[in-house]
N, C-alpha and C positions, 0 to 999 in steps of 0.2 A: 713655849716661849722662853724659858730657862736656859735652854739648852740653845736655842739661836742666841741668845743675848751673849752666852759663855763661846760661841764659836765668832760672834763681832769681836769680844774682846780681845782673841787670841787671835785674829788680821789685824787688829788694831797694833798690838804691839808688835807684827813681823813687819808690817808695814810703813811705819813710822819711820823716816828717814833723818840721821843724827841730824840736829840744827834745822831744819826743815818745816816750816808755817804758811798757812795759806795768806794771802796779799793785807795789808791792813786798811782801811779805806774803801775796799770793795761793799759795794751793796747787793741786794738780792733781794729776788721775790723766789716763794716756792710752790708750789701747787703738791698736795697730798693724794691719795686714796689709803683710807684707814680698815683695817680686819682688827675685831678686839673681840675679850672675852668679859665680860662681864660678870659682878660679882656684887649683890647689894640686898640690903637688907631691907624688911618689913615688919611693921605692929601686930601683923597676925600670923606671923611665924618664927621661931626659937632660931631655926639657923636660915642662912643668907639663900636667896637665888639665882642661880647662873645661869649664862645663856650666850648666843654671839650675839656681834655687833657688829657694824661696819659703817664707815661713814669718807667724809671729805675732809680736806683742811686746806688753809692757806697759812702762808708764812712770810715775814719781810724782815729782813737784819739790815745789820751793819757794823762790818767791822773796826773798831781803833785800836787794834793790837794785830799781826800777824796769829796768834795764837789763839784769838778768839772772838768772837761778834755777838752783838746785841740783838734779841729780835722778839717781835710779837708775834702771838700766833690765835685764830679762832680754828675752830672745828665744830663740826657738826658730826651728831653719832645717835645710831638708831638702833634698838635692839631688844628682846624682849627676854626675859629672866623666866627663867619654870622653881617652883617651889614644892618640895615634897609634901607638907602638910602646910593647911594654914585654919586656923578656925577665927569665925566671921557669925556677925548677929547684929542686924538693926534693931533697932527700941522698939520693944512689940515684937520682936520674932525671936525665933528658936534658935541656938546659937547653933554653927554648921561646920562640920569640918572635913574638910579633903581639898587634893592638889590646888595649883592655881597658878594662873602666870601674871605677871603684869609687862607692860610695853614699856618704853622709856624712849626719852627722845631728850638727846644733850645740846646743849650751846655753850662752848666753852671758850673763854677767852684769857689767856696765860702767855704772858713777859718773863724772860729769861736770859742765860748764857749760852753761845754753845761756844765749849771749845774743839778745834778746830789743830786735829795732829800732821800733817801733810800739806803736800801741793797738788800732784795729779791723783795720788787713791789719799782719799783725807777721812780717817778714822776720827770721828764726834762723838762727843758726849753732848747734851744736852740738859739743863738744870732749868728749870722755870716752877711759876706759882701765879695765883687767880684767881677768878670765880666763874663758876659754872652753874649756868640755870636749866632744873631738871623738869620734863613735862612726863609726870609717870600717867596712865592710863586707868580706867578700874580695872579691878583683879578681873579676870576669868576664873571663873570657881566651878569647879565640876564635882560632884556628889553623887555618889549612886548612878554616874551615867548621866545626870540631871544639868543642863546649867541652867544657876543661881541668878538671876536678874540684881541690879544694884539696888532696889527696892528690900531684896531677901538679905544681899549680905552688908549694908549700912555703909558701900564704899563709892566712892566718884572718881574720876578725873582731878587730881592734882599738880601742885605745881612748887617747887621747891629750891634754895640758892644754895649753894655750897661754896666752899673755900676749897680749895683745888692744889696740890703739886704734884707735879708731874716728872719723870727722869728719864733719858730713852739715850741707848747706845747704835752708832748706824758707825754705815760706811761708803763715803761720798767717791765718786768718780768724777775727774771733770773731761769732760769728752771733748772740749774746747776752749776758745776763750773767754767765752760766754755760759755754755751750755755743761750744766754739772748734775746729775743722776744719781739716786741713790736709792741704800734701803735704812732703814732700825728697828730695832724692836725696844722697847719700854714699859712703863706705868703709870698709872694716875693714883691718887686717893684722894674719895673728896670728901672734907668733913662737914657736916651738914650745920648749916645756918635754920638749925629747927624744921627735923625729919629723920630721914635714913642715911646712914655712908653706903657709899658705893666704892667699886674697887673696878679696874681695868686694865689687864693685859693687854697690849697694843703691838702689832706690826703695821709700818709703813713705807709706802715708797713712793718716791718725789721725784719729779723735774725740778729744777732751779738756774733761774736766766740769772747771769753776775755782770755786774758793772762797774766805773767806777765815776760816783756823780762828780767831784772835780778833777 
């Protein structure tokens, strides 16, 4: 992810043409498919769990500057974390320890800036912030070979809100007057409103219809 993000940077600045900003007043819709990596933390184990992730997103701006536009965005992200150890004990049982994973399921919704370096290749930054609602799953606990029923290890299905910002560097094409294509790679961290953070490496790539409403 590093290394793409550091290789958008360096089109971004060959590409940027002196004086050059995309239209101000234009609007947009965008349509996403997201690849992430995932990185989050649990009460039953000392360090965090990773895993992929992949999901959708939509996006809607709107520019009052040439250099920059307003936009909202949801996404939806699905993906499940593996953890090296974790130990686990219902009230009345024996406390238990080994691997685990859990599933997660995001709903996120984040307002921001993007700005916006070009006309036809338009290298973006993107800055936003939000909240994101987490559906994590019970663990899967495995022991000796054995899985653990959520009866043994005292865990359920949860549900959690988070406070969210996100930053993500791309590189737009516009392939017409209308029609504008692209990719970025990014981040998220989400601080949890009583629970776990989570953390997520992000690639994506869009279509985006451009207009301009008057």
């Amino acid at each position: 992810m590093t290394r793409c993000a550091a290789a958008l940077a360096v089109v971004a600045v060959v590409a940027v043409p002196s004086g050059a900003g995309a239209d101000r007043r234009e609007a947009s819709v965008h349509a996403h498919v997201l690849g992430a990596f995932l990185s989050v933390g649990d009460t039953a184990s000392r360090r965090a769990g990773t895993g992929p992730a992949a999901g959708i997103a939509a996006r809607a701006s709107f520019a009052t500057r040439n250099s920059y536009q307003y936009d909202l965005a949801v996404s939806l992200l699905a993906g499940r974390a593996s953890f090296d150890e974790g130990t686990f004990g219902a009230p009345g049982q024996p406390s238990r320890t080994g691997p685990f994973t859990v599933a997660t399921q995001a709903v996120r919704l984040d307002g921001g800036v993007t700005f916006r370096l070009g006309v036809r290749w338009i290298p973006t930054l993107r800055l936003a912030a939000g909240l994101q609602g987490r559906h994590r799953g019970a663990p899967v606990v495995t022991v000796g070979g054995v899985l653990l029923s959520s009866a043994q290890t005292g865990r359920t299905a949860d549900f959690q809100l988070d406070a969210v910002g996100v930053a993500d560097l791309g590189l737009d094409y516009r392939v017409g007057r209308r029609l504008v294509i692209g990719a970025a790679a990014g981040a998220s961290y989400a601080v949890p409103l009583g629970g776990e953070s989570s953390r997520t490496l992000e690639v994506t790539a869009h279509a985006a219809y451009y207009w301009y409403p008057r």
